[in-house]
CHARMM internal coordinates of N, CA and C (Angstrom, degrees):
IC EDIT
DIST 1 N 1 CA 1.4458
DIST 1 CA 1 C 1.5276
ANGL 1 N 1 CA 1 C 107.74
DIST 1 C 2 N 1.3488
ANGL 1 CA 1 C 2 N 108.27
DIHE 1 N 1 CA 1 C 2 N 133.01
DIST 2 N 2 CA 1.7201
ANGL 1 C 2 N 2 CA 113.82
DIHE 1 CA 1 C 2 N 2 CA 172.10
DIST 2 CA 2 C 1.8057
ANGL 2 N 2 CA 2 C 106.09
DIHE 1 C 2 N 2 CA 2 C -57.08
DIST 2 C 3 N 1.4607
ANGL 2 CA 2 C 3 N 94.79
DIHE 2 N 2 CA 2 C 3 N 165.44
DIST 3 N 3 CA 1.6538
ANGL 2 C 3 N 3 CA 91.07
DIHE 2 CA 2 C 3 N 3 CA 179.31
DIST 3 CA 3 C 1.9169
ANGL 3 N 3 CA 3 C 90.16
DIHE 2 C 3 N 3 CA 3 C -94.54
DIST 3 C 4 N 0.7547
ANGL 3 CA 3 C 4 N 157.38
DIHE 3 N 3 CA 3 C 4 N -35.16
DIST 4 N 4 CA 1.4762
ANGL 3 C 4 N 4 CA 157.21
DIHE 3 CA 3 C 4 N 4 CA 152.50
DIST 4 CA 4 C 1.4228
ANGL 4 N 4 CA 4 C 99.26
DIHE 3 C 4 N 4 CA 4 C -12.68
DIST 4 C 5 N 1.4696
ANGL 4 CA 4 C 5 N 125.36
DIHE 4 N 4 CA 4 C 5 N -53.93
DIST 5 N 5 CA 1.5055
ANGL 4 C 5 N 5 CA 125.40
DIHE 4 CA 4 C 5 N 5 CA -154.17
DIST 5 CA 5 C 1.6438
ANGL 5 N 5 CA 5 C 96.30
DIHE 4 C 5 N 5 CA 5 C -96.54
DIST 5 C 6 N 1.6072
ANGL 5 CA 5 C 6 N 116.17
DIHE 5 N 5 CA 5 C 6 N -55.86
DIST 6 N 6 CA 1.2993
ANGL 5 C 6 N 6 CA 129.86
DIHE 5 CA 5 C 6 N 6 CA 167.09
DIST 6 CA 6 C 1.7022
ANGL 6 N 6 CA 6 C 98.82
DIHE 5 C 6 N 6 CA 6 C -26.76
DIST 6 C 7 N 1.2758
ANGL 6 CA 6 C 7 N 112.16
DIHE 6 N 6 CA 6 C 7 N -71.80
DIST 7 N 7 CA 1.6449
ANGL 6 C 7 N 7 CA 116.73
DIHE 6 CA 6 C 7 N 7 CA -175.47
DIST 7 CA 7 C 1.5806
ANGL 7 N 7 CA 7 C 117.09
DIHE 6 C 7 N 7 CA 7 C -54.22
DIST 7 C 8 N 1.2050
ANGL 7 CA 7 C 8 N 126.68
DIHE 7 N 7 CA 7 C 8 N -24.09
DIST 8 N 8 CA 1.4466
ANGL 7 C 8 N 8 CA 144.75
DIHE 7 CA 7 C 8 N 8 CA 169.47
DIST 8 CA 8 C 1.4949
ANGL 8 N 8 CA 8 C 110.39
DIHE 7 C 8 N 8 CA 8 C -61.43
DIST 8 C 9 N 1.3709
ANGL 8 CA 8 C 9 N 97.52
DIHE 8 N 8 CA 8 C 9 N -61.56
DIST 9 N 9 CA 1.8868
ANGL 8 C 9 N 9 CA 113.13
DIHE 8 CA 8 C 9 N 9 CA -170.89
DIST 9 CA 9 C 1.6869
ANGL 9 N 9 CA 9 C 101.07
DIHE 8 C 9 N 9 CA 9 C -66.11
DIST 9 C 10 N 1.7070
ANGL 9 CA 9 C 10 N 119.61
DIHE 9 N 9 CA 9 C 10 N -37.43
DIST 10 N 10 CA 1.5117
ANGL 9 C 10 N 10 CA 111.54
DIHE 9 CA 9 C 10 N 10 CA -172.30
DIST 10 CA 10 C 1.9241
ANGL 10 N 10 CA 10 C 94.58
DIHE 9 C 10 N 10 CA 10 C -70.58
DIST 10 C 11 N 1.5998
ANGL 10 CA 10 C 11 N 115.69
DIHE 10 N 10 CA 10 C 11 N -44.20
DIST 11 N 11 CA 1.2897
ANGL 10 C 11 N 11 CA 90.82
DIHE 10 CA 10 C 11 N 11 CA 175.06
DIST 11 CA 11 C 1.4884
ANGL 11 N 11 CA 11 C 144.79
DIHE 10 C 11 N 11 CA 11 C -58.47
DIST 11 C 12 N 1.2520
ANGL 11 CA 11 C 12 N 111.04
DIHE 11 N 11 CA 11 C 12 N -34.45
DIST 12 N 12 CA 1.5508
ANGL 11 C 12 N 12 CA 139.93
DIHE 11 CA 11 C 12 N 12 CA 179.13
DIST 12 CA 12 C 1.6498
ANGL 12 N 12 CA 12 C 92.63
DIHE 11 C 12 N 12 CA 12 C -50.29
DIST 12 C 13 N 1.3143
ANGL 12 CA 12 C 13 N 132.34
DIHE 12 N 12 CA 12 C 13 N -38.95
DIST 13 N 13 CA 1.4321
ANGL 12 C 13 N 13 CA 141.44
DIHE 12 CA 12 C 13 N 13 CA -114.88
DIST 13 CA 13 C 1.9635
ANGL 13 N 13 CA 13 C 70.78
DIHE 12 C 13 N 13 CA 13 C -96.55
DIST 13 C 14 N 1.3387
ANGL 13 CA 13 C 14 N 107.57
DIHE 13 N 13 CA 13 C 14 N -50.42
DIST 14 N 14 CA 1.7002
ANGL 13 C 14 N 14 CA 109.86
DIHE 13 CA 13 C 14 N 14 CA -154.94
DIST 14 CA 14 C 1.5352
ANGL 14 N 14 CA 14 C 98.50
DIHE 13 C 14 N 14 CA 14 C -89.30
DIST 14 C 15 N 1.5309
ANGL 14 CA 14 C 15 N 123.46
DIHE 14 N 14 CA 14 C 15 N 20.73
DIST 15 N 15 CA 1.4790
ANGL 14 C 15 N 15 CA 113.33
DIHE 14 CA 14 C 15 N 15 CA 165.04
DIST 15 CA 15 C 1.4484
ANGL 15 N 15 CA 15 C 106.05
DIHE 14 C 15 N 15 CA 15 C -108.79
DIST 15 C 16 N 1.9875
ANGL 15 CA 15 C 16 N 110.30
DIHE 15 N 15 CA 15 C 16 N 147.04
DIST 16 N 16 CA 1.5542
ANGL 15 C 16 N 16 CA 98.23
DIHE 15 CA 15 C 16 N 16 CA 169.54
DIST 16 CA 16 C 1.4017
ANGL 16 N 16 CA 16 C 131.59
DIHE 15 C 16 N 16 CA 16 C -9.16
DIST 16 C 17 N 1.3198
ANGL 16 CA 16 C 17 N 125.14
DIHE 16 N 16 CA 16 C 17 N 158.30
DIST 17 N 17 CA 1.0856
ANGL 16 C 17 N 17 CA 139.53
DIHE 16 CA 16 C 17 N 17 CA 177.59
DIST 17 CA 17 C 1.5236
ANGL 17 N 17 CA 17 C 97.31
DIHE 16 C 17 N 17 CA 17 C -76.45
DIST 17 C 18 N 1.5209
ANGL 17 CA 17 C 18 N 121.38
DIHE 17 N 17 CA 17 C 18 N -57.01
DIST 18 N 18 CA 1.4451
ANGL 17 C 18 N 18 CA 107.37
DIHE 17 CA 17 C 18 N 18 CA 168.26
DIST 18 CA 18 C 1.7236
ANGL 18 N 18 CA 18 C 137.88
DIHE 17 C 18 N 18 CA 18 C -45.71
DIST 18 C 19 N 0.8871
ANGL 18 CA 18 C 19 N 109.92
DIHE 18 N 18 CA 18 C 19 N -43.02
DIST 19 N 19 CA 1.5737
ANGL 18 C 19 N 19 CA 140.03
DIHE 18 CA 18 C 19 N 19 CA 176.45
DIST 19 CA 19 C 1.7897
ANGL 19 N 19 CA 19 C 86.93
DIHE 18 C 19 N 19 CA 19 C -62.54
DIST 19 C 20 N 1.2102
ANGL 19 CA 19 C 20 N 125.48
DIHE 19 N 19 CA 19 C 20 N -75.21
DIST 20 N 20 CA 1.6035
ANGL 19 C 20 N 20 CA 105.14
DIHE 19 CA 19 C 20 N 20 CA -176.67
DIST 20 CA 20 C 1.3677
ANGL 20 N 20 CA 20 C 129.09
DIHE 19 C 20 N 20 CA 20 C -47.22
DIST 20 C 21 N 1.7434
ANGL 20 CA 20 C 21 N 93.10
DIHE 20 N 20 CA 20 C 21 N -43.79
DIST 21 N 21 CA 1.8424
ANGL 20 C 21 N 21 CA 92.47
DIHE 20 CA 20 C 21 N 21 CA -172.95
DIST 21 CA 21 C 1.3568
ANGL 21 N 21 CA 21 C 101.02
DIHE 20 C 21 N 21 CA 21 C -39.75
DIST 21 C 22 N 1.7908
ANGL 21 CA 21 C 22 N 117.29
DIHE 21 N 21 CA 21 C 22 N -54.41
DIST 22 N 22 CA 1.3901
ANGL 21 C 22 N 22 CA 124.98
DIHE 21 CA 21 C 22 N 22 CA -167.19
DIST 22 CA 22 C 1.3401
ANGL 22 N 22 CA 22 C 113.09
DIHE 21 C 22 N 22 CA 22 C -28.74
DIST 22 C 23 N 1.7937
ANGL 22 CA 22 C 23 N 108.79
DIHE 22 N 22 CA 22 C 23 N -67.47
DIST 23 N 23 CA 1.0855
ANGL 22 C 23 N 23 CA 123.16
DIHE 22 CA 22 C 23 N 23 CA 176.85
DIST 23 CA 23 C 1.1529
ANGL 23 N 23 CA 23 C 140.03
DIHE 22 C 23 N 23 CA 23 C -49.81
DIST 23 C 24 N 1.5160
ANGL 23 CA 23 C 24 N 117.05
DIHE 23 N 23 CA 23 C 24 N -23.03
DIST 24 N 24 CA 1.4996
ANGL 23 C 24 N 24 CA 145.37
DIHE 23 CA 23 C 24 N 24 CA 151.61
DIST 24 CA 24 C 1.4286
ANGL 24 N 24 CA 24 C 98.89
DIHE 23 C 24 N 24 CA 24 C -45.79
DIST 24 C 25 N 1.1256
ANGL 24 CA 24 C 25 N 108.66
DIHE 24 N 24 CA 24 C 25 N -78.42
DIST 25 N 25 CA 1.8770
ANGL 24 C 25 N 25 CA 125.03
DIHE 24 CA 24 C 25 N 25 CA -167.07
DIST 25 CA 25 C 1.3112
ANGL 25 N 25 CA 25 C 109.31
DIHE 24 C 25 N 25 CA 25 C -32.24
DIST 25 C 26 N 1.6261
ANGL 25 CA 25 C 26 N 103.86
DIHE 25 N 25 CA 25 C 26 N -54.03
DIST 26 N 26 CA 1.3669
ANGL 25 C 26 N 26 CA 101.63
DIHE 25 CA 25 C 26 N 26 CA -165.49
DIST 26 CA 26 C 1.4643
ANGL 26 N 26 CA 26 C 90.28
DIHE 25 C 26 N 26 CA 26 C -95.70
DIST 26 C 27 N 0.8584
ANGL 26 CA 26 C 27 N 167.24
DIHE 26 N 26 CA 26 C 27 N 88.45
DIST 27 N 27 CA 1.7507
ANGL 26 C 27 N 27 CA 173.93
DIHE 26 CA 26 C 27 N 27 CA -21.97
DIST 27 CA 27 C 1.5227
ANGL 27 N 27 CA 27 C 109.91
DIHE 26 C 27 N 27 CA 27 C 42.84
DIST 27 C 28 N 0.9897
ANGL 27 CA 27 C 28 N 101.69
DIHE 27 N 27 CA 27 C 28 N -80.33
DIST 28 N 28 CA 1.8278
ANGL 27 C 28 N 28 CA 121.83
DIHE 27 CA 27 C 28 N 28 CA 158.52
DIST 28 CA 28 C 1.6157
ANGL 28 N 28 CA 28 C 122.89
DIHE 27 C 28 N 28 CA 28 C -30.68
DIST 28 C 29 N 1.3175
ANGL 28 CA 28 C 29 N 110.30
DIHE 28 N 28 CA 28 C 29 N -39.38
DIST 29 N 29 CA 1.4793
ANGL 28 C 29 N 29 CA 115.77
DIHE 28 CA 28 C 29 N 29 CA -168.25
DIST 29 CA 29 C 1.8247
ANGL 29 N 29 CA 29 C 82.38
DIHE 28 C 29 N 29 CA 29 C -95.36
DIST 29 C 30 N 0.9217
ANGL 29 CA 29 C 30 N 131.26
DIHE 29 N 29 CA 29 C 30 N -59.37
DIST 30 N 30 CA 1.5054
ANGL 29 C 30 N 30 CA 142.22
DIHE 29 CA 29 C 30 N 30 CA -162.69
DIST 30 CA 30 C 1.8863
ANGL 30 N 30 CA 30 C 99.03
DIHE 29 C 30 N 30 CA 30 C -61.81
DIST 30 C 31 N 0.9388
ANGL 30 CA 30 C 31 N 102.03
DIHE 30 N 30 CA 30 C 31 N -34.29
DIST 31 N 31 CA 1.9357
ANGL 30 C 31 N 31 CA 101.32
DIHE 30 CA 30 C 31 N 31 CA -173.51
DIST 31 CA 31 C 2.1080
ANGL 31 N 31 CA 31 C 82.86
DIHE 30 C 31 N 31 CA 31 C -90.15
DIST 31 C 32 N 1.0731
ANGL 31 CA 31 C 32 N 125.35
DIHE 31 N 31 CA 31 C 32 N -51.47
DIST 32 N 32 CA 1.5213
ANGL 31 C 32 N 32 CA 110.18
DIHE 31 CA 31 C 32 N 32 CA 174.01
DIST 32 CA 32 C 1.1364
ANGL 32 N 32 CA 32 C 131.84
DIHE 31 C 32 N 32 CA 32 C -27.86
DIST 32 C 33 N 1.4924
ANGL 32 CA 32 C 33 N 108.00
DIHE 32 N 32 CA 32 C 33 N -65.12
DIST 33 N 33 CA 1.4279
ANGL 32 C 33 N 33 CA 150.52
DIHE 32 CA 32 C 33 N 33 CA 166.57
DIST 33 CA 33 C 1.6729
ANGL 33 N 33 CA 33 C 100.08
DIHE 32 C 33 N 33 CA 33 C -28.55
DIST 33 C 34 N 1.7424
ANGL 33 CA 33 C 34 N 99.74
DIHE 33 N 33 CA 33 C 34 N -71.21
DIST 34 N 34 CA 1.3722
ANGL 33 C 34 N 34 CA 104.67
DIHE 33 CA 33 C 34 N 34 CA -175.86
DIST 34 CA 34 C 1.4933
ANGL 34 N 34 CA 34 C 107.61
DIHE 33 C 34 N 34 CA 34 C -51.21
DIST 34 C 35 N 1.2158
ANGL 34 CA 34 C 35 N 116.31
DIHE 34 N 34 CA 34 C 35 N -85.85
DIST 35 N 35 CA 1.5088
ANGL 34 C 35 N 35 CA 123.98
DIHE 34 CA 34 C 35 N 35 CA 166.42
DIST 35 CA 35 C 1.6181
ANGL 35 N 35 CA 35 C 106.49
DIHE 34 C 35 N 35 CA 35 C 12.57
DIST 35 C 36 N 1.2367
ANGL 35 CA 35 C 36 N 106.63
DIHE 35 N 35 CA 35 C 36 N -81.11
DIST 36 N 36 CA 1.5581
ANGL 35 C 36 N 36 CA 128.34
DIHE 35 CA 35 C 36 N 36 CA -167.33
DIST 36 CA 36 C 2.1736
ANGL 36 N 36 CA 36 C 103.52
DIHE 35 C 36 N 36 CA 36 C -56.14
DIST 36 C 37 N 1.2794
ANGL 36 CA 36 C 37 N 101.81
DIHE 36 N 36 CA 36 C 37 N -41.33
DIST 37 N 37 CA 1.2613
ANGL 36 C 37 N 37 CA 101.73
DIHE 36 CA 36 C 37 N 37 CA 161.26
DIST 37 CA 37 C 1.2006
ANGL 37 N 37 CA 37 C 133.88
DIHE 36 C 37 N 37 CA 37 C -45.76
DIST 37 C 38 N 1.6465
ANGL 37 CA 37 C 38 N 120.78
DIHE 37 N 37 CA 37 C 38 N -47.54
DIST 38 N 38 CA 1.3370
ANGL 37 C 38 N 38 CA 142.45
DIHE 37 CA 37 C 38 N 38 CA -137.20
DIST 38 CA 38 C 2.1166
ANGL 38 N 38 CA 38 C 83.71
DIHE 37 C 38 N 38 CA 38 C -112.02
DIST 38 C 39 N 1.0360
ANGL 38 CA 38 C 39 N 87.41
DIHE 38 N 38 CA 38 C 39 N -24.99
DIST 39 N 39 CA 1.7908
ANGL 38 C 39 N 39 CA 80.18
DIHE 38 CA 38 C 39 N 39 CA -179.72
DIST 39 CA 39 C 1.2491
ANGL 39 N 39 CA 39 C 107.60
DIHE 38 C 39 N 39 CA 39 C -79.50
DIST 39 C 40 N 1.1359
ANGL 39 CA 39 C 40 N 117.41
DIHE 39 N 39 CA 39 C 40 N -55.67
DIST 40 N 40 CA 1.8283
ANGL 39 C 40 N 40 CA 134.80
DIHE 39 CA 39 C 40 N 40 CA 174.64
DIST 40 CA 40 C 1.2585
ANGL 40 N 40 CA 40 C 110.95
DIHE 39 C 40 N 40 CA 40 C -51.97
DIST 40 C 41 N 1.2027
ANGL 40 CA 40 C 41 N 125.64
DIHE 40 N 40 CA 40 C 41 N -20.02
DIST 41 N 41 CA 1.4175
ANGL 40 C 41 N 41 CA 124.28
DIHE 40 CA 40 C 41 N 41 CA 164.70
DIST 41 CA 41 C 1.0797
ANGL 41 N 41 CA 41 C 126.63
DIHE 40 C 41 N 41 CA 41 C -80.80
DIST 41 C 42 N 1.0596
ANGL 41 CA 41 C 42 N 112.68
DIHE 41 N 41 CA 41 C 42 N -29.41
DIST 42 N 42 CA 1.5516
ANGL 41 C 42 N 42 CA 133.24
DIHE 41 CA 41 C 42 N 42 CA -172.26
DIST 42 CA 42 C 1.3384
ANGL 42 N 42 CA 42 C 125.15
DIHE 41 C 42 N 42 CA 42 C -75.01
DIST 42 C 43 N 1.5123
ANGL 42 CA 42 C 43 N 91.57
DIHE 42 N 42 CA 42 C 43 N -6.53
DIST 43 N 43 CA 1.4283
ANGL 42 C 43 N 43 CA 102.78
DIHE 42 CA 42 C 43 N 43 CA -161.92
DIST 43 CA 43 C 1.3552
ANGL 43 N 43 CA 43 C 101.17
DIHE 42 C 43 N 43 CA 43 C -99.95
DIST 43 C 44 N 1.6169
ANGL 43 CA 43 C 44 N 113.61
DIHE 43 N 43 CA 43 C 44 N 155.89
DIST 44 N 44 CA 2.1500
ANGL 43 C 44 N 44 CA 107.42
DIHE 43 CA 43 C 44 N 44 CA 174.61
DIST 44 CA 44 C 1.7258
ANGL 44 N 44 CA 44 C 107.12
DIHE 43 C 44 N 44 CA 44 C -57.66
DIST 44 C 45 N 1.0702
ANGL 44 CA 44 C 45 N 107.38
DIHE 44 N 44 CA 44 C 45 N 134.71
DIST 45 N 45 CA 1.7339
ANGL 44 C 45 N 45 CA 116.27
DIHE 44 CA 44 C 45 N 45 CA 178.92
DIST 45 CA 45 C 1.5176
ANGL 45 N 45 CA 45 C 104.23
DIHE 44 C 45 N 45 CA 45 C -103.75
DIST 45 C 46 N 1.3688
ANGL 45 CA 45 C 46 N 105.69
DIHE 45 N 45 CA 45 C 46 N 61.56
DIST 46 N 46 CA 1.5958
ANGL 45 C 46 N 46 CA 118.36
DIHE 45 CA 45 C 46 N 46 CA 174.25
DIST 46 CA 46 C 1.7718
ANGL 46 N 46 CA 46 C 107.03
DIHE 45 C 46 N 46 CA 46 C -48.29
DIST 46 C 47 N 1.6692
ANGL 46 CA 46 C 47 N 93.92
DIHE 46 N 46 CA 46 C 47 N -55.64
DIST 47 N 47 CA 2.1289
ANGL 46 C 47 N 47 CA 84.89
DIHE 46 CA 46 C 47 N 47 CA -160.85
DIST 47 CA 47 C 1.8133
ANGL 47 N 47 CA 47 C 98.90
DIHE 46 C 47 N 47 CA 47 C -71.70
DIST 47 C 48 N 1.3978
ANGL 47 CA 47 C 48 N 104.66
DIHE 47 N 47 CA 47 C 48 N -30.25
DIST 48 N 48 CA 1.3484
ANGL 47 C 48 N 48 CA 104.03
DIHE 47 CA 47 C 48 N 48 CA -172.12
DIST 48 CA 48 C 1.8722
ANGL 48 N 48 CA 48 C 117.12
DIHE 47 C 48 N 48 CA 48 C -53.92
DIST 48 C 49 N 1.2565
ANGL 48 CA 48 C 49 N 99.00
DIHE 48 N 48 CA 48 C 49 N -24.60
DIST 49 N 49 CA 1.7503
ANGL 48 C 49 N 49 CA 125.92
DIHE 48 CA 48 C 49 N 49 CA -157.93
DIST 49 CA 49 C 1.8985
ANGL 49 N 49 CA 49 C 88.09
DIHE 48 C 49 N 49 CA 49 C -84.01
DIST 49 C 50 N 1.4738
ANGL 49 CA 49 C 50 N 112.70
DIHE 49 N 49 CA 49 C 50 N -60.35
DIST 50 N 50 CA 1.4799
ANGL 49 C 50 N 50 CA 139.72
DIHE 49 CA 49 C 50 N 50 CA 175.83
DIST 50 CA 50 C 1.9479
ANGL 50 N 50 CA 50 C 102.87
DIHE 49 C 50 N 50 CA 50 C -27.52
DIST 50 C 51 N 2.0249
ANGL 50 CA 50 C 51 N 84.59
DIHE 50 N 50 CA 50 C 51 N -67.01
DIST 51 N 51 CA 1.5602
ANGL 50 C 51 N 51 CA 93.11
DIHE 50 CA 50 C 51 N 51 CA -178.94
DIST 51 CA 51 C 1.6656
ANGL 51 N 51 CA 51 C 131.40
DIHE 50 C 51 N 51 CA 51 C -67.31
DIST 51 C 52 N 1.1536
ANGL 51 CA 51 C 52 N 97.47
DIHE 51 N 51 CA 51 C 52 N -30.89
DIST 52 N 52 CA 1.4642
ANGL 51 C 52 N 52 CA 115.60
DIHE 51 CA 51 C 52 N 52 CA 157.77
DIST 52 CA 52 C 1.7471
ANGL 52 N 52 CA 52 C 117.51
DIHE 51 C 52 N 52 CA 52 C -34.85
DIST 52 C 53 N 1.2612
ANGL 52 CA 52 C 53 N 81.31
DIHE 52 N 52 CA 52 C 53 N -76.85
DIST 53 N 53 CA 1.7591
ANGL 52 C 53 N 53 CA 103.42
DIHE 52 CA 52 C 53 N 53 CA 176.90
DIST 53 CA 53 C 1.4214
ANGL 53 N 53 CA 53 C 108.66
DIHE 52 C 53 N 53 CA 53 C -33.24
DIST 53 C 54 N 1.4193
ANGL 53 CA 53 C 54 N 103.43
DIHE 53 N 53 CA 53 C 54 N -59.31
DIST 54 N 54 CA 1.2517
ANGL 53 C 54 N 54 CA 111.19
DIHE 53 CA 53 C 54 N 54 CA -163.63
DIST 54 CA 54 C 2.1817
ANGL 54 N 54 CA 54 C 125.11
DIHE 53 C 54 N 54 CA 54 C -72.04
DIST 54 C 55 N 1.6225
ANGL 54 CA 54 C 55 N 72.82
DIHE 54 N 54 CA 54 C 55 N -19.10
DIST 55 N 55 CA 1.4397
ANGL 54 C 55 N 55 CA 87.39
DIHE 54 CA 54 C 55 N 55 CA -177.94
DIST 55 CA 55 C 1.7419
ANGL 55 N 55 CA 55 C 91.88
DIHE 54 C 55 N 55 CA 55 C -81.78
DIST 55 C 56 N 1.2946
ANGL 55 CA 55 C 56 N 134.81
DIHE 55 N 55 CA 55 C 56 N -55.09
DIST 56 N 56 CA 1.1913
ANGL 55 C 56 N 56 CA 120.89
DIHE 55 CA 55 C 56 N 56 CA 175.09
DIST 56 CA 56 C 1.6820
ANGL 56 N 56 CA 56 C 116.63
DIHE 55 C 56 N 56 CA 56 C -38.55
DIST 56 C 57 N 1.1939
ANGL 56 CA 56 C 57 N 100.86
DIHE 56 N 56 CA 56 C 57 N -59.66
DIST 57 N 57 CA 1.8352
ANGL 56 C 57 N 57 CA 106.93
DIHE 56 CA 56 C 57 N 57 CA -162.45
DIST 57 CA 57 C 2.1587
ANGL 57 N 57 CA 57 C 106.21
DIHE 56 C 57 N 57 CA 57 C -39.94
DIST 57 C 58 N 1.5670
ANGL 57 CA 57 C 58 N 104.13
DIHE 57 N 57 CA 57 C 58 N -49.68
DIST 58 N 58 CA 1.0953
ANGL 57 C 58 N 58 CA 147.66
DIHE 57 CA 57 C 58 N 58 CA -175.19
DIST 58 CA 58 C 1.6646
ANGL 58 N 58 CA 58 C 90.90
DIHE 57 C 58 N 58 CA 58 C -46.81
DIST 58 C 59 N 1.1157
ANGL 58 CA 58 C 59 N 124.34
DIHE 58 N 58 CA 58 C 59 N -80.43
DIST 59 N 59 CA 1.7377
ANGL 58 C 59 N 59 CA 145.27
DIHE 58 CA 58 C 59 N 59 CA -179.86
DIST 59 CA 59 C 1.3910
ANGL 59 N 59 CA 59 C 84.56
DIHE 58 C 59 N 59 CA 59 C -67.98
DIST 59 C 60 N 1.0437
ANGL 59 CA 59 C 60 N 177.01
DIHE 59 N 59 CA 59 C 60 N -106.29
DIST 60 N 60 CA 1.5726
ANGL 59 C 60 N 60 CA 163.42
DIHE 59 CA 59 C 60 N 60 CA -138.10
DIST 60 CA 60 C 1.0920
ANGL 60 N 60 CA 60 C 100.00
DIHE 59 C 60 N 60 CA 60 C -40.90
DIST 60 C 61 N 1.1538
ANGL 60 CA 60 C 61 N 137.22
DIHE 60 N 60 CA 60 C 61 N -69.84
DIST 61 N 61 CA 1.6849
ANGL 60 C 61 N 61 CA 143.30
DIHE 60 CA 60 C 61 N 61 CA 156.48
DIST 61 CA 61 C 1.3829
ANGL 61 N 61 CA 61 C 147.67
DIHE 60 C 61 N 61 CA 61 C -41.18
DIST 61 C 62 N 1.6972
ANGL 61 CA 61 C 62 N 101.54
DIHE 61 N 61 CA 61 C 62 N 12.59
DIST 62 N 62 CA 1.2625
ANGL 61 C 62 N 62 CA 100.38
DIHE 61 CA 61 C 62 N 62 CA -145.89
DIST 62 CA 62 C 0.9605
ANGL 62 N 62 CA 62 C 155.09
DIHE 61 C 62 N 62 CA 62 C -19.84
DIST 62 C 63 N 1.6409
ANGL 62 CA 62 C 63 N 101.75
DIHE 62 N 62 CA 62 C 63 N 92.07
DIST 63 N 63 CA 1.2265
ANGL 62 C 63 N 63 CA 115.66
DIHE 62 CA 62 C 63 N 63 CA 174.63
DIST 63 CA 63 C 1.6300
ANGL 63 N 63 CA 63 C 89.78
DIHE 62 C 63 N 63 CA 63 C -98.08
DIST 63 C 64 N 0.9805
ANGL 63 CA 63 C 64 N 174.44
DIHE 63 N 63 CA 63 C 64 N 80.03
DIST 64 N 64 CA 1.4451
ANGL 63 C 64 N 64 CA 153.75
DIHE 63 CA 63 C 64 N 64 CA 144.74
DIST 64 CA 64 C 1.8098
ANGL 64 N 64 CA 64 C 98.15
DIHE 63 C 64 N 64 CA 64 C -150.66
DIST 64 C 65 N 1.3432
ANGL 64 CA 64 C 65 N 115.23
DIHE 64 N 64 CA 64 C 65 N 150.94
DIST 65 N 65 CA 1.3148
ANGL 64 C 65 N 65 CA 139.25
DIHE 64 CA 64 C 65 N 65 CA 150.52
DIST 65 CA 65 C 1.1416
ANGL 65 N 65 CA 65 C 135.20
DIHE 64 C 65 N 65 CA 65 C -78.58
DIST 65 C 66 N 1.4686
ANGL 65 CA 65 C 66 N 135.41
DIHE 65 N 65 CA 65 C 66 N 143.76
DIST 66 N 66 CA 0.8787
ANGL 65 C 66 N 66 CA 139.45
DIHE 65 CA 65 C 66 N 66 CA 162.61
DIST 66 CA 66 C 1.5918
ANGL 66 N 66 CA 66 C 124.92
DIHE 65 C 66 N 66 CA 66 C -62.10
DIST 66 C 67 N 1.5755
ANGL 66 CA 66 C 67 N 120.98
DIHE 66 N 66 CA 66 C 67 N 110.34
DIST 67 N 67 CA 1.7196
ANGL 66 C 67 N 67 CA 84.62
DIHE 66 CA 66 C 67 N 67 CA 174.50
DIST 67 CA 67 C 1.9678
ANGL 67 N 67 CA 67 C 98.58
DIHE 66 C 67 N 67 CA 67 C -166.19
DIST 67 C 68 N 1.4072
ANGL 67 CA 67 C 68 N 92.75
DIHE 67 N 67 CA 67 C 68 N 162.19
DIST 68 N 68 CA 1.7229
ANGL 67 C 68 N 68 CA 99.95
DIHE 67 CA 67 C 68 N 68 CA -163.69
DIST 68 CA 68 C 1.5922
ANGL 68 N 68 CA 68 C 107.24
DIHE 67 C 68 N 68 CA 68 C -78.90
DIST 68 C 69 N 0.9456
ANGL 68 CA 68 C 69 N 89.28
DIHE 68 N 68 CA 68 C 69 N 172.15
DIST 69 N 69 CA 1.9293
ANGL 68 C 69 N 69 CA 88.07
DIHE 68 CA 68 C 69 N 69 CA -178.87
DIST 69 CA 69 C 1.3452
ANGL 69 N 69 CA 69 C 124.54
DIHE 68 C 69 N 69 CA 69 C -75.82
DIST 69 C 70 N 1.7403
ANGL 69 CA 69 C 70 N 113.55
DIHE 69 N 69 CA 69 C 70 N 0.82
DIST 70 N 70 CA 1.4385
ANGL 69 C 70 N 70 CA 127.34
DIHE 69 CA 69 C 70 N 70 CA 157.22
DIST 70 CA 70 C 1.4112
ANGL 70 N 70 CA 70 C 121.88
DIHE 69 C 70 N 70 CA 70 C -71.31
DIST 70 C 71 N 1.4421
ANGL 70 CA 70 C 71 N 118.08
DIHE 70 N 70 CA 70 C 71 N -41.59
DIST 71 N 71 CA 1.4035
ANGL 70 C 71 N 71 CA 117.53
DIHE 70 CA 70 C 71 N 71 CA 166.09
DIST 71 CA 71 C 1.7115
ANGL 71 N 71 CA 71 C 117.59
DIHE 70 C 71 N 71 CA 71 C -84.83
DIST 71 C 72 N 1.0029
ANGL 71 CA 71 C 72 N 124.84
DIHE 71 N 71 CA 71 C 72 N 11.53
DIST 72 N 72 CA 1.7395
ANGL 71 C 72 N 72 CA 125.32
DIHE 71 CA 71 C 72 N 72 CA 161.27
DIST 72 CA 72 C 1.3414
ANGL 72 N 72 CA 72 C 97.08
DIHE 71 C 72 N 72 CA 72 C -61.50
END
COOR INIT
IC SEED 1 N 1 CA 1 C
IC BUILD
């Protein structure tokens, strides 16, 4: 265990018993979460690679616009 997390868990230790479960819960869902990330990544990103492409070919050609994340 890191001393960062070690130092986390001794604090957690002196809050309600309710207040930890919480903190448990969402620990659990958040290390899941990660998990589920780290798999999905891992994996070949064929359509992602596909869409890419295509978004280049598209902007080589201009076909595409310029525009800020207010007009999306």
């Amino acid at each position: 265990m890191t001393t960062l997390l070690s130092k986390a868990m001794k604090r957690i230790e002196t809050l309600p018993q309710t207040l930890q479960d919480e903190i448990a819960e969402q620990l659990l869902e958040d290390i899941a979460n990660e998990l589920k990330w780290q798999k999905t990544l891992a994996k070949p990103q064929v359509k992602l690679e596909k869409l890419a492409e295509k978004a280049l070919r598209e902007s080589s050609a201009g076909k595409t616009k310029k525009m800020g994340f207010d007009e999306l």
